[in-house]
N, C-alpha and C positions, 0 to 999 in steps of 0.2 A: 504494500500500500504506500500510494507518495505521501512524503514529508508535508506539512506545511511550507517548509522552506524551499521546498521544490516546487510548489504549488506556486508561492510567491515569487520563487526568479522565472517561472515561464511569463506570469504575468505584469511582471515586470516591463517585460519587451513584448505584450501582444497585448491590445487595445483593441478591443471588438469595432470593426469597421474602419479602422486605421485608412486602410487603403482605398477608401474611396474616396478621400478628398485630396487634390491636387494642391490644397491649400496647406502651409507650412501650420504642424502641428499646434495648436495653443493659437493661433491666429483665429477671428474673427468668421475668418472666412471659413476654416477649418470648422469649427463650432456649427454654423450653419449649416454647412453640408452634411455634416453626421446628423442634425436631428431631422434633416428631411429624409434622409437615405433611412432613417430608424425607421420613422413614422410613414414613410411608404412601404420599406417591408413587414413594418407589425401595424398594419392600417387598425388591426383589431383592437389596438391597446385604446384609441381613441373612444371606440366605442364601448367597450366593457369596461373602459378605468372611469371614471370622474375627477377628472386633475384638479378642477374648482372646484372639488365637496369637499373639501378639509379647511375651508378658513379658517383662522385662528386656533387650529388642530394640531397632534404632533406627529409629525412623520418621520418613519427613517428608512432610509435606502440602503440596504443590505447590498454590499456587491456594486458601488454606486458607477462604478468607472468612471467616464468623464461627465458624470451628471446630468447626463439626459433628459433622461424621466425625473429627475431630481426637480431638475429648471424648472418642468411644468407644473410639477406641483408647488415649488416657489411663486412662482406667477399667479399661482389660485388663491395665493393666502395662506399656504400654511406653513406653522412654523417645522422647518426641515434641518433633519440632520442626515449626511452621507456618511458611512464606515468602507474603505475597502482594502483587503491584502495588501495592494502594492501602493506604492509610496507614489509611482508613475501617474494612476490613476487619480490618486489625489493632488495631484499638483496640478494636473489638467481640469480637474472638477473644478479646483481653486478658481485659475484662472476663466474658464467659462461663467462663472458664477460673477464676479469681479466685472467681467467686462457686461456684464447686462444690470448690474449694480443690484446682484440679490443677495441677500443674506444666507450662509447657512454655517451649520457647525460640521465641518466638515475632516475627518481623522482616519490615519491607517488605523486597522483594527480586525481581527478575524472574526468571523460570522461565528467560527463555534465555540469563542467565548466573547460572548460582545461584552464591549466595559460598559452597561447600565446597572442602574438598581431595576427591582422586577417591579413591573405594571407602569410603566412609565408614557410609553407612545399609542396612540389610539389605532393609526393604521402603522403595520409591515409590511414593505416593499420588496420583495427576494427574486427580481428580476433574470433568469441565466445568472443564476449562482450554485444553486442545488448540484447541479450537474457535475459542477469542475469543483467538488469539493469531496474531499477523504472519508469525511464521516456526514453524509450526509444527514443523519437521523440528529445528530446534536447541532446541528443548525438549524435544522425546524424546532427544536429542544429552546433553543437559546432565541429564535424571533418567538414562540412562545410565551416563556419565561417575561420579557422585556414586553410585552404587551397589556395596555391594561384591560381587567375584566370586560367584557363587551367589547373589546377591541377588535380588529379586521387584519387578520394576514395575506398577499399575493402572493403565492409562489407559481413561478416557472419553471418549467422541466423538460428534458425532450422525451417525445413519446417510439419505444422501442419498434412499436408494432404502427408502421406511419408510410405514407406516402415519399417523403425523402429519404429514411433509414433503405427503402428499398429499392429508390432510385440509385442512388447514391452505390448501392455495389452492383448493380445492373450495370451503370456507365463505367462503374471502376472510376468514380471522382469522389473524392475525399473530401470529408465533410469538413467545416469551418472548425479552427481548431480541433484537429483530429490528433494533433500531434500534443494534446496537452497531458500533464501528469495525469490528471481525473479527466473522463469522461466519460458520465453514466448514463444511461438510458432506462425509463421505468417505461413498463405496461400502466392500463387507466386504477386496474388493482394494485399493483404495486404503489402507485400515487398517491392511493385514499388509504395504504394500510402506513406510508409513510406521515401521512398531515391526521394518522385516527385520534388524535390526541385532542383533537379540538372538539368543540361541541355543535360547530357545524360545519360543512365542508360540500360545496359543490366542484363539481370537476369540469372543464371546459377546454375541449377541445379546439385547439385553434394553428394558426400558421397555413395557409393554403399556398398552393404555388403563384408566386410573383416573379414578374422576370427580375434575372439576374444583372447586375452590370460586373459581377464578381468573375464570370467563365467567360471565356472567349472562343473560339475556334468552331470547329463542326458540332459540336458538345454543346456549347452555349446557343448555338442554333436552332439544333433541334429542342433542346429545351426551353429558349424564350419562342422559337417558334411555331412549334408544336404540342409540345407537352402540356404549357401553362394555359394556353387557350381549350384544349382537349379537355384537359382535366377541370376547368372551372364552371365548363357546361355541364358536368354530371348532376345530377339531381342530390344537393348536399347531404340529407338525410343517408344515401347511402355511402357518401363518403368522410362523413365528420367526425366518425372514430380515428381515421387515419391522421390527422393532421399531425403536424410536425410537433404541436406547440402543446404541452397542457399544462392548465395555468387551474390554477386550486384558489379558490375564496374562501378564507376559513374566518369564523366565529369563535373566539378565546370564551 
């Protein structure tokens, strides 16, 4: 099983989505293209999250990277805190935050022992975290823990039994970070026996195919060509257990 400290030097040097902005890291412009490039590939997070239902509320972002999803929920009013592994990621969050003039408390910190006292934040945030971590069950343990009663946890996962797990060895193209210490995949059971702790828990399928600006060549072809248009015509009911993406709303 990898280290924490292994965990932390990969993501040290990998930034989800790095490579899609031509703009020099921590720039402006940089910032901007990663939250359109976000918010076009997870179009769903707009509609199932509420960025503006937390005014004056406490949030934290487990896994914040460059503060993404952080920013929006800054922008809604609520009061935000980021935690993440690598020092990289919080210098960038720093920065992104700074230059749109938001507030947050922002700190390296591992997800499977956050430094709070318990019942402190109303929503948890666990964005593509679950997955590239050692132990995952003590990190649902510790967003838990650090929530208060009535409180709301998000967590994301990737789903084993899905639409890309099986493209993806089909074409022989290698998933996004495939090369990292952790990367787990759960079934929709494996998902709700992981978050049974909570006292309520919906499970939701999501991530549909979007074209890519990530592959290039005969591969990205037929896939932004063919495949994502194919597959979006299907009748969803039969294909919504497959999605790439599931994402748990739990009740503390």
């Amino acid at each position: 099983m990898a280290t924490v400290d292994e965990v932390r030097a990969y993501w040290e040097q990998h930034i989800h989505d790095l490579e899609i902005s031509t703009n020099p890291p921590g720039s402006r412009g940089f910032f901007d293209d990663l939250d359109q490039y976000h918010f076009e590939k997870l179009h769903h997070l707009l509609r199932l999250i509420d960025f503006d239902g937390y005014r004056g509320r406490s949030v934290l972002d487990v896994g914040c990277g460059a503060g993404v999803d952080l920013a929006r929920f800054a922008k809604g009013g609520a009061i935000v805190t980021g935690v993440d592994l690598a020092q990289s990621a919080i210098a960038l969050a720093k920065a992104n935050f700074e230059q749109q003039g938001l507030h947050a408390d922002l700190r390296v910190a591992n997800g499977e022992a956050l430094p709070f006292e318990d019942n402190v934040f109303d929503l948890v945030f666990a964005h593509g975290v679950v997955q590239y971590t050692a132990y995952p069950q003590q990190l649902v343990n510790e967003v838990r823990r650090v929530l208060k009663p009535g409180g709301e946890a998000i967590f994301q996962v990737y789903n084993r039994i899905s639409w890309l797990n099986a493209l993806s060895k089909l074409m022989k193209v290698g998933l996004e970070h495939d090369d990292a210490p952790v990367l787990l995949k759960f079934s929709i059971g494996e998902f709700r026996q992981l978050v049974s702790g909570f006292s309520q828990v919906r499970v939701v399928p999501e991530r549909f195919p979007v074209k890519s600006r990530l592959h290039g060549g005969w591969k990205g072809a037929v896939y932004n060509g063919l495949f994502v248009g194919t597959f979006n015509v299907l009748p969803r009911p039969l294909v919504e257990r497959f999605g790439w993406h599931l994402l748990a709303f739990c009740r503390k």
